[in-house]
Backbone as ProteinMPNN parsed JSONL, in Angstrom:
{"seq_chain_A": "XXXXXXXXXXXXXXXXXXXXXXXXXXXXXXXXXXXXXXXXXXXXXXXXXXXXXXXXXXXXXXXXXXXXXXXXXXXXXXXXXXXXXXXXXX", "coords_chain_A": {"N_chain_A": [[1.337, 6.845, 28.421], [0.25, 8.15, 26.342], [-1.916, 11.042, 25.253], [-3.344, 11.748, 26.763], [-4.005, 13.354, 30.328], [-4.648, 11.663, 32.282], [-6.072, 8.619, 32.809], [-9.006, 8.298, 32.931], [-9.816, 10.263, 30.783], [-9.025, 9.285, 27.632], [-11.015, 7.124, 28.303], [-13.165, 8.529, 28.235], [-12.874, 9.518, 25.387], [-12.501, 7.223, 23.873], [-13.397, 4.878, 24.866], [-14.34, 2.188, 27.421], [-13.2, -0.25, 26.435], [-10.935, 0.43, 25.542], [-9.097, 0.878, 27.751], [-6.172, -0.467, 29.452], [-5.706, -3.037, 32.156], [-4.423, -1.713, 34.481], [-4.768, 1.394, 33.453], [-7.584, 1.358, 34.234], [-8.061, 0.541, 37.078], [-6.257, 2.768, 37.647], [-8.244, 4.642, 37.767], [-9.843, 4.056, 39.782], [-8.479, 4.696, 41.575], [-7.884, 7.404, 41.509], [-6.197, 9.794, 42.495], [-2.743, 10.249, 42.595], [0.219, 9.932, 44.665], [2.45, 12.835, 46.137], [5.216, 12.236, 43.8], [4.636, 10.068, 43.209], [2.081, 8.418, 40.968], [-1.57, 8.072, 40.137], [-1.526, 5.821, 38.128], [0.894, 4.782, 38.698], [1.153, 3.568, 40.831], [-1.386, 1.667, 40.956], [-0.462, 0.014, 38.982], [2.013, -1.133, 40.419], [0.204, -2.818, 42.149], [-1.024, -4.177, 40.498], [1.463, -5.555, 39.376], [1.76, -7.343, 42.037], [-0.159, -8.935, 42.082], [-1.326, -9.606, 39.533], [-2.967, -9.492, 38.19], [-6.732, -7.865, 37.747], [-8.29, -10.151, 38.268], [-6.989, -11.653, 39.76], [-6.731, -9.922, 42.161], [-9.184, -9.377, 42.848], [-10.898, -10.563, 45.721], [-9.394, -10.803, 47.505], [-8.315, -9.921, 51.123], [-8.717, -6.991, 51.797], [-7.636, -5.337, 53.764], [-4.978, -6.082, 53.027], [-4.199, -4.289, 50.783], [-3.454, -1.956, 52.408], [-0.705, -1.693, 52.452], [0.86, -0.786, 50.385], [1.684, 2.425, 49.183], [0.048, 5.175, 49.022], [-2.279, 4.286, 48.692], [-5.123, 4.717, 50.529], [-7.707, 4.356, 52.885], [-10.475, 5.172, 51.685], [-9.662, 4.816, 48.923], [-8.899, 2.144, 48.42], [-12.047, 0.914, 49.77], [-13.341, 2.091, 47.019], [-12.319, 0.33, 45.788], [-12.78, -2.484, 46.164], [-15.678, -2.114, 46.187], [-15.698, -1.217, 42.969], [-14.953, -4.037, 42.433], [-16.665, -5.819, 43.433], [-19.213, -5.094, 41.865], [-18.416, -5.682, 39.21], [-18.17, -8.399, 40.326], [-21.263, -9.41, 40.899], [-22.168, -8.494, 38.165], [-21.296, -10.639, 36.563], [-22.313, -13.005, 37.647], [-25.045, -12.533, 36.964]], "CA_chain_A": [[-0.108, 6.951, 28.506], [-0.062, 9.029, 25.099], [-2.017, 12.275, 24.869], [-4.32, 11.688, 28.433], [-3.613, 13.401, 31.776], [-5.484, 10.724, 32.878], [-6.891, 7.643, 31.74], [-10.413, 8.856, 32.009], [-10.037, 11.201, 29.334], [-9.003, 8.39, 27.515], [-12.165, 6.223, 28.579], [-14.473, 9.208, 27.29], [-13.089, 9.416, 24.286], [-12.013, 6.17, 23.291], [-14.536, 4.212, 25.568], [-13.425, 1.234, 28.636], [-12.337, -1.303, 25.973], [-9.387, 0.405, 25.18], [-8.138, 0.756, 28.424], [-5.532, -1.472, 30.129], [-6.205, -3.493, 33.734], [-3.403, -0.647, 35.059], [-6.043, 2.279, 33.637], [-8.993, 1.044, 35.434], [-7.585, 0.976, 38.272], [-5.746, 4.354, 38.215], [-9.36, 5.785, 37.763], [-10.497, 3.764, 40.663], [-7.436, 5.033, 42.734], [-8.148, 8.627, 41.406], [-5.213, 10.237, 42.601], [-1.849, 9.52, 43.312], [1.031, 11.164, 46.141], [3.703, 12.938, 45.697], [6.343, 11.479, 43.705], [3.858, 8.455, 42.265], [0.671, 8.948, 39.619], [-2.088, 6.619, 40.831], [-1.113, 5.103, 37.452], [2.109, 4.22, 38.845], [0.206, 2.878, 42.409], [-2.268, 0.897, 39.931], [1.334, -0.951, 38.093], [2.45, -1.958, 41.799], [-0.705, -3.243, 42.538], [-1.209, -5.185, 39.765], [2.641, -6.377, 39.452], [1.725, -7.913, 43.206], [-1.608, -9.648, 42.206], [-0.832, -10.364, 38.654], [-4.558, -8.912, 37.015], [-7.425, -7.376, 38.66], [-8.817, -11.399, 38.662], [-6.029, -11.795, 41.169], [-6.612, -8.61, 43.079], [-10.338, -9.692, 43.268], [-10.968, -11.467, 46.59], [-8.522, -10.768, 48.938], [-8.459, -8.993, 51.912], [-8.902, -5.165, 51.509], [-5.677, -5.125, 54.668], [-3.494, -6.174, 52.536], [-4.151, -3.245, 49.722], [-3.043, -0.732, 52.927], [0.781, -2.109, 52.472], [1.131, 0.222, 48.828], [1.764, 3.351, 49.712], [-0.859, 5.837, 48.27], [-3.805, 3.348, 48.88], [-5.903, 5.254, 51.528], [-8.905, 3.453, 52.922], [-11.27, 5.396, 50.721], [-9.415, 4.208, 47.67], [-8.847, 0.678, 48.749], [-13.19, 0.527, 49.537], [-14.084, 2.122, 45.921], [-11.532, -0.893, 44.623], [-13.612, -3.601, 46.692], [-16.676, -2.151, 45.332], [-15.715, -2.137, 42.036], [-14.573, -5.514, 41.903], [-17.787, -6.496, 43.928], [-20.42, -4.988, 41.298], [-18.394, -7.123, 39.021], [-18.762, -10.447, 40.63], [-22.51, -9.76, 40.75], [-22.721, -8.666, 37.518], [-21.181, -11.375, 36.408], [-23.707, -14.01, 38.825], [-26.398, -12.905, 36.754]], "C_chain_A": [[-0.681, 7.713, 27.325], [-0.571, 10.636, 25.744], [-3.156, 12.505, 26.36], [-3.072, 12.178, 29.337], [-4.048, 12.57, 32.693], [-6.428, 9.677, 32.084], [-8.543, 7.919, 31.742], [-10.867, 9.17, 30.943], [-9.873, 9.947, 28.019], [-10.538, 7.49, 27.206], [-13.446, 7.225, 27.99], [-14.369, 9.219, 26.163], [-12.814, 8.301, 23.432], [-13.044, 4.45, 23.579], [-13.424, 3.241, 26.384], [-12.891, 0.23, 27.997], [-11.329, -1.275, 25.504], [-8.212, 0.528, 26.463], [-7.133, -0.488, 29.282], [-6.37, -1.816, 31.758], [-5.936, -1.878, 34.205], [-4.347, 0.812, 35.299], [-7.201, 2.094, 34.286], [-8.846, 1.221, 36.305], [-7.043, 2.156, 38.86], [-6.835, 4.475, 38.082], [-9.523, 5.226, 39.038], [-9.758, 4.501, 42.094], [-7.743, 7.089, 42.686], [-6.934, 9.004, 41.429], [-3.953, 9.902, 43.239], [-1.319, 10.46, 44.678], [1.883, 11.789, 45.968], [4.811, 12.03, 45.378], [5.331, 9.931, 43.272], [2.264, 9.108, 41.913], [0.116, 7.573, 40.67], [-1.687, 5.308, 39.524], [0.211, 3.833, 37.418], [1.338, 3.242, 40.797], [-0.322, 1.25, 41.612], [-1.333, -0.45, 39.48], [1.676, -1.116, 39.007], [1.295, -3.135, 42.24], [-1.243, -4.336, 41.854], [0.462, -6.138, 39.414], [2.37, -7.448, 41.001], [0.709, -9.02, 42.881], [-1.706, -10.344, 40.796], [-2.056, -9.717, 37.485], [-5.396, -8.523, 38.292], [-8.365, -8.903, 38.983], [-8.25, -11.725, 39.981], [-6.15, -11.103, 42.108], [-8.026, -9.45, 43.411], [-10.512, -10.997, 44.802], [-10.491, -11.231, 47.831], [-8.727, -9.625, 49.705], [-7.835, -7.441, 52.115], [-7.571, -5.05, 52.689], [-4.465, -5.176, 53.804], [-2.912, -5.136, 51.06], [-3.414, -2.226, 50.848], [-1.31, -0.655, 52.464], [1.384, -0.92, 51.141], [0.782, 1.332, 49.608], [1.429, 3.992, 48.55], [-1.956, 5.35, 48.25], [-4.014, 3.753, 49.771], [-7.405, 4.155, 51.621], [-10.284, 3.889, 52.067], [-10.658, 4.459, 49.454], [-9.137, 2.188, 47.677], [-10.786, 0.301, 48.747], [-14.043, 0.617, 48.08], [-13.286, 1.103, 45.273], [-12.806, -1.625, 44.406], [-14.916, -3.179, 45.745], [-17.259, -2.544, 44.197], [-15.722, -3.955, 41.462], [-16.367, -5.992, 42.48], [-19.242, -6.268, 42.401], [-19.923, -5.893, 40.257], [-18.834, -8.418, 38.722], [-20.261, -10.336, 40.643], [-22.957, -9.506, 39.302], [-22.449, -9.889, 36.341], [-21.706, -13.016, 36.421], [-24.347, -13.774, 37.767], [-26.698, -13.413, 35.465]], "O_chain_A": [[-1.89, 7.929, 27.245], [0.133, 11.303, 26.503], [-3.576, 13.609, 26.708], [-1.887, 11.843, 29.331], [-3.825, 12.758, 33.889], [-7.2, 9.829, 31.138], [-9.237, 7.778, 30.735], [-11.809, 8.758, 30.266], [-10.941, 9.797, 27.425], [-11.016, 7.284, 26.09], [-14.455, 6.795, 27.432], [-15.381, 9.004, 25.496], [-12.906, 8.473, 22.217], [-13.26, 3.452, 22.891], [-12.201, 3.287, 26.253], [-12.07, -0.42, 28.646], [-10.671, -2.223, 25.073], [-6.993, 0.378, 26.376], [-7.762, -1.465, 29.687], [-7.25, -1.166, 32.323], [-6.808, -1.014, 34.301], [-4.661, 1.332, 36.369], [-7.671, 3.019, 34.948], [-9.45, 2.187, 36.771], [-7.171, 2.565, 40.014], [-6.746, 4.366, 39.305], [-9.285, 6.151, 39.815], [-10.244, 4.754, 43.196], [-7.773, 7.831, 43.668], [-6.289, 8.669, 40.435], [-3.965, 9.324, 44.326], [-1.924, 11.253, 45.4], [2.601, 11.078, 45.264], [5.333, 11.254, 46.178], [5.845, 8.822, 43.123], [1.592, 9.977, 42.469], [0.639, 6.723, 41.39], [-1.572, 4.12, 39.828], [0.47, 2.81, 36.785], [1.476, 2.18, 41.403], [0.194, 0.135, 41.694], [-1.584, -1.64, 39.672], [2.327, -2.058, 38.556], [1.645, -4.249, 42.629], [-1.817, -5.281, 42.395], [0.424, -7.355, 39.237], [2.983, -8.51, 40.892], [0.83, -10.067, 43.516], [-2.101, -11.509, 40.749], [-1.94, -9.563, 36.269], [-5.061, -8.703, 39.463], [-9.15, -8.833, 39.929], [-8.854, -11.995, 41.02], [-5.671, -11.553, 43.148], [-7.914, -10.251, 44.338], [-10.199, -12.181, 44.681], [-11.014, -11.402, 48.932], [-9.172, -8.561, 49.274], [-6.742, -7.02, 52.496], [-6.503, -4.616, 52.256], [-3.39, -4.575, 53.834], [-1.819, -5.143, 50.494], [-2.621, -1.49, 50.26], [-0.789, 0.423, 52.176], [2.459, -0.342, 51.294], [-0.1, 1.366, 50.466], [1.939, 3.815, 47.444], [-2.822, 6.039, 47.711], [-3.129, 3.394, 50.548], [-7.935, 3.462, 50.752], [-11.11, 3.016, 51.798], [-11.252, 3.437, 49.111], [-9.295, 1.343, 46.796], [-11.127, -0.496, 47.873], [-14.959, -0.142, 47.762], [-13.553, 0.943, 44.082], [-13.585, -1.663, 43.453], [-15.166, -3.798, 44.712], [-18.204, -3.283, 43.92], [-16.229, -4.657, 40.588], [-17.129, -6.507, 41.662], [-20.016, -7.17, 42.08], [-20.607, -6.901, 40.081], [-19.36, -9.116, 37.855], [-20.721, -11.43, 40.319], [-23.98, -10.096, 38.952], [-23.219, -10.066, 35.396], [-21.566, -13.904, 35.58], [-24.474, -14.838, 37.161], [-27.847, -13.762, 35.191]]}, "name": "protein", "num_of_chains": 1, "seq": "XXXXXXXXXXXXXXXXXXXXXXXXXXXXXXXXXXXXXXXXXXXXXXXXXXXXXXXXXXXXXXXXXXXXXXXXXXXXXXXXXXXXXXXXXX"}
């Protein structure tokens, strides 16, 4: 991840087009659990779905299965992905 404790830091100083799918998502996940970074949550999550295109859609149940996905962090996914697809619509 280089010289970041977190891809935020990262995203402030570098801005969101340098980060990977993987980083987006660890921010969205915030924090991980013992013994896994949300970075490392984020890289399961996307190894399962393939991109966050793939993740987009499906039913928020089947994010509980990853362990470290709490239902807070599973709804700010959905969100994200949702503002998204609308801003995408317009």
């Amino acid at each position: 991840m280089g010289k970041w404790k977190h891809p935020g830091g990262k995203l402030r100083e570098e801005g969101s087009e340098s980060l990977s799918e993987a980083e987006l998502l660890a921010i969205l996940i915030s924090t991980g659990m013992p013994g896994k970074s949300a970075e490392q949550i984020a890289g399961e999550v996307l190894a399962e779905y393939g991109s966050l295109a793939g993740l987009a859609g499906r039913p928020l149940e089947e994010l509980l299965r990853f362990k470290g996905l709490s239902d807070v962090k599973i709804i700010r996914i959905a969100a994200a992905l949702e503002i998204g697809r609308r801003l995408r619509a317009q």
